[in-house]
C-alpha positions in Angstrom: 8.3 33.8 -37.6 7.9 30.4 -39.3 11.0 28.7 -37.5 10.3 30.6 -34.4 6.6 28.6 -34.5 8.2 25.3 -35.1 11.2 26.2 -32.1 7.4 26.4 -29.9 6.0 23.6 -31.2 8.7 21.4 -30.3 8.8 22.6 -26.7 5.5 22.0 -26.6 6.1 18.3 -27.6 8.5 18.0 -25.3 7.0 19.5 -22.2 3.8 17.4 -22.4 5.3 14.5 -24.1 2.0 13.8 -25.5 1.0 15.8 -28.4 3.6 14.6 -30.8 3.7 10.6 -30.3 1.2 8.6 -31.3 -1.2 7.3 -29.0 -4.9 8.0 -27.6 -7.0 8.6 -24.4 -7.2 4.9 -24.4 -3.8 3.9 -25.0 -3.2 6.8 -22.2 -5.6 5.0 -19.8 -4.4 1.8 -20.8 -0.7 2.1 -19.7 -1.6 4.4 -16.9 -3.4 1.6 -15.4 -0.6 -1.3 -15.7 1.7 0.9 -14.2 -0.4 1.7 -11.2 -1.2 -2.3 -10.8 2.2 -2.9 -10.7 3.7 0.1 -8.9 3.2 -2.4 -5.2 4.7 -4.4 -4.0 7.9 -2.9 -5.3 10.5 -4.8 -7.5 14.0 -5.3 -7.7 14.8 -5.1 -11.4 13.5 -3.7 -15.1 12.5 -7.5 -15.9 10.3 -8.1 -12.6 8.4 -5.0 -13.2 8.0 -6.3 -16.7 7.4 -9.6 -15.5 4.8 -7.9 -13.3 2.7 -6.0 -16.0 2.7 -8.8 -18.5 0.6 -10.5 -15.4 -1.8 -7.6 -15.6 -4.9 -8.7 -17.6 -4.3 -5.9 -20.0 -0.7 -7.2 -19.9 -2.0 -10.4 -20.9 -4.0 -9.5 -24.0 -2.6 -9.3 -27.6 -3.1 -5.4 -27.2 -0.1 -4.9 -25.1 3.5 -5.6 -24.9 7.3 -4.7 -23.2 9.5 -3.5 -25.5 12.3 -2.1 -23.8 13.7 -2.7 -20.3 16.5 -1.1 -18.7 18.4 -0.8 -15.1 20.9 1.6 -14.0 22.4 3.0 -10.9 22.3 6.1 -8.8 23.0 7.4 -5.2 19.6 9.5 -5.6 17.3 7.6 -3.5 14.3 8.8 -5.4 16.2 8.1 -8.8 14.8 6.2 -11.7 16.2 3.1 -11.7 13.9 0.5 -13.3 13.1 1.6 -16.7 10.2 -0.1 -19.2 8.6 1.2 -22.5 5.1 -0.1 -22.8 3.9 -0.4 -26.3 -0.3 -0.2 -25.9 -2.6 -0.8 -29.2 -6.1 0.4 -29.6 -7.6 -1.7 -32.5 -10.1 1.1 -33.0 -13.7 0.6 -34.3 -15.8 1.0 -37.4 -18.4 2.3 -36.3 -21.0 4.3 -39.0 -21.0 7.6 -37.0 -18.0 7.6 -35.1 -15.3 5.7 -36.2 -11.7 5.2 -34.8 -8.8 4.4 -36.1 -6.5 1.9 -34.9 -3.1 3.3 -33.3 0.0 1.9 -32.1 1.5 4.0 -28.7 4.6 3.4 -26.3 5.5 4.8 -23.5 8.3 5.8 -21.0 7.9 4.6 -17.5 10.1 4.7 -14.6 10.5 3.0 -11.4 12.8 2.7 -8.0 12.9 1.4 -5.0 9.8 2.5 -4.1 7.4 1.7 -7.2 5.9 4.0 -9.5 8.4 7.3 -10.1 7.6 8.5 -13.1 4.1 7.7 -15.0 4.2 6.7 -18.5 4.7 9.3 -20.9 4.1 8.8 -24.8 7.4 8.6 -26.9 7.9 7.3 -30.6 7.9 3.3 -30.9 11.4 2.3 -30.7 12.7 1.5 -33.9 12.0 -2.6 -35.0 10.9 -3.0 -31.2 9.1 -6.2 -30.6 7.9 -8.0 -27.2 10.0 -8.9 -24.6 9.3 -12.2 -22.6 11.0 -11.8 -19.4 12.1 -14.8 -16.9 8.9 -15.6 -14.6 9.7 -14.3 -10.9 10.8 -17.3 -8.9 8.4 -17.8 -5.8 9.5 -16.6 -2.4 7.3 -18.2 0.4 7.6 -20.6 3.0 5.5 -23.4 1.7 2.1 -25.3 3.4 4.5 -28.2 3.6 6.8 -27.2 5.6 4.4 -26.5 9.0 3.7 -30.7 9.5 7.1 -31.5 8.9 8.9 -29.0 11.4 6.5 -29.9 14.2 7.6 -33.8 13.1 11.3 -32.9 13.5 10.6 -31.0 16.9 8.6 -33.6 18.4 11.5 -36.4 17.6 14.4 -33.9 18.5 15.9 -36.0 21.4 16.2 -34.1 25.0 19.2 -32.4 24.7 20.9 -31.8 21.5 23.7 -29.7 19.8 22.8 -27.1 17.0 24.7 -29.2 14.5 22.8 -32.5 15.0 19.5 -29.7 15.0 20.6 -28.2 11.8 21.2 -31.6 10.3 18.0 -33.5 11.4 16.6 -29.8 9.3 18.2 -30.9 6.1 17.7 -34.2 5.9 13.5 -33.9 7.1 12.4 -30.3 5.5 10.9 -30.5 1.9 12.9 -30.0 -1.1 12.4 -27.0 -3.0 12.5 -27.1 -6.6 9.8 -26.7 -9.4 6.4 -24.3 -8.3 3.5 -26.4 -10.2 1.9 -23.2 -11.6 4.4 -21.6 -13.2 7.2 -24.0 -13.6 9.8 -21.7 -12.0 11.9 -22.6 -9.2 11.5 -22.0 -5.6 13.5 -19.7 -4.1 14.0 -20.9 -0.7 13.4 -19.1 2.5 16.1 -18.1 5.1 16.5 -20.9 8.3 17.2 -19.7 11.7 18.1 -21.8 14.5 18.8 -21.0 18.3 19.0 -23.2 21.5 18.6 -21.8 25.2 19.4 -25.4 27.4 17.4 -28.3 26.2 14.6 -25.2 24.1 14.6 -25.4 20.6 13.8 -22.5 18.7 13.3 -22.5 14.3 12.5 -19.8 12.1 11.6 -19.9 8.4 11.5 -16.4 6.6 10.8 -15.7 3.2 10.2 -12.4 1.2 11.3 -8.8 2.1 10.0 -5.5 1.2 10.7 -6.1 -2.8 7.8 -9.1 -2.2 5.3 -6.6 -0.4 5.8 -8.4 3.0 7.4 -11.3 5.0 6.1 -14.7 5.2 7.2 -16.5 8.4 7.4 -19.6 10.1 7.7 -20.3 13.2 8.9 -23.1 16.0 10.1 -24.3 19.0 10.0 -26.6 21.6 9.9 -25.0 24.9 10.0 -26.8 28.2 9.2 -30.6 26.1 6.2 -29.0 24.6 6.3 -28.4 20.7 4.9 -25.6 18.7 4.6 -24.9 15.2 2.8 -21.4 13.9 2.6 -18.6 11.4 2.8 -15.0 12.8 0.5 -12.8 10.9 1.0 -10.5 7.8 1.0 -7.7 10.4 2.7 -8.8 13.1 6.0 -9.6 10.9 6.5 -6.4 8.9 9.4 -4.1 9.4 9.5 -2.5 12.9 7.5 -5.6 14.2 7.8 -8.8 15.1 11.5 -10.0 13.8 10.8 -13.6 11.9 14.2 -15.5 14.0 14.7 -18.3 15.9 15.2 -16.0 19.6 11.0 -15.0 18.7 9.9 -19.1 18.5 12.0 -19.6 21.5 10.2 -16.9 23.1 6.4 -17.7 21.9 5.9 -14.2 20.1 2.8 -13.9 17.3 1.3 -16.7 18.4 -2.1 -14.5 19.0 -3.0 -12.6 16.2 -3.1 -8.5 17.4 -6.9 -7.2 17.6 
């Protein structure tokens, strides 16, 4: 009867992955709210999520740590792909009537695609695990600077010109990506477009996807002599909308923001 209650015990463990690492209601709450914060917009690899909930503020206190982060592969669509262990530490209290403890907890969290897939679950510390420092996430926007200098290039684009002297006049005018100021990563630089319909000039500049929770685009043209720069809105450039290309500025779409 006595191995027959520890065989129950241990499926007990195992089903509620709780009652046999250690850890709290806090440390619960804890990682159950970094994963959340970081479940949108969806990321590409282990290290951005990780990247991500070191951002957190919890992330960011001395109570909180990656310790593990792992990708792998699968044709399952709703597969875990992204995997992190959180290791969350309650530095307890001394208080006269109710004291606590101080505990160490980690937890198993998985995401895809998606986001969140699996919510953390308590598991033993990895043995000798200490915090990870992932590489910051490189910036993926279409920067202020490049609005002023686009309508510049438009505006001095002679009448009639080829795509290669366009794309050129492009490189040699646009702003250089390569150091963000407030994280001292690189840029990672948005996607260029260029189309010509007779003497009409059309640029796009696209940056971010679905992995960056939207699209940023920029937009111009020169239709008919006059010159246009703008910035379609958030909702007017997601998937199934607007397309962010050259063919759209040519054709004045998401200039007027939908009501």
């Amino acid at each position: 009867m006595r191995i027959v209650g520890v065989v129950c015990l241990a499926a007990l463990c195992a089903a509620t992955l709780v009652a046999c690492a250690p850890g709290n209601s806090q440390t619960d709450k804890d990682a159950r709210l970094v994963a959340e914060e970081i479940d949108s917009p969806p990321q590409t690899s282990a290290a951005k999520y990780a990247r991500k909930a070191l951002e957190t503020t919890l992330g960011r206190s001395s109570g909180f740590a990656v310790v593990e982060m792992r990708d792998t592969t699968s044709d399952d669509p709703d597969a875990v792909t992204m995997h992190l262990v959180f290791q969350v530490h309650d530095f307890g209290n001394q208080d006269e009537f109710f004291p606590q403890e101080p505990v160490t907890a980690c937890y198993d969290v998985g995401f895809n695609f998606r986001g969140l897939a699996e919510e953390p679950r308590r598991r033993d510390c990895p043995a000798g695990a200490t915090p990870l420092n992932p590489p910051q996430i490189p910036p993926w926007e279409v920067p202020e600077g490049f609005d002023p200098t686009l309508q510049s290039v438009l505006t001095a684009l002679p009448v009639s010109v080829t795509k290669d002297e366009l794309l050129a006049r492009l490189a040699r005018s646009m702003p250089t990506l390569s150091v963000n100021p407030d994280k001292q990563t690189p840029w990672r630089p948005p996607a260029q477009d260029v189309a010509l319909r007779g003497n009409d000039v059309g640029v796009a500049y696209q940056a971010g996807d679905r992995s960056t929770g939207g699209i940023d685009c920029l937009l111009g043209s020169r239709v008919q002599g006059a010159t246009l720069v703008w910035r379609p809105t958030f909702e007017q450039v997601q998937p199934g909308e607007l397309p962010c290309t050259a063919q759209t500025a040519l054709d004045r779409q998401g200039i007027t923001p939908p009501h």
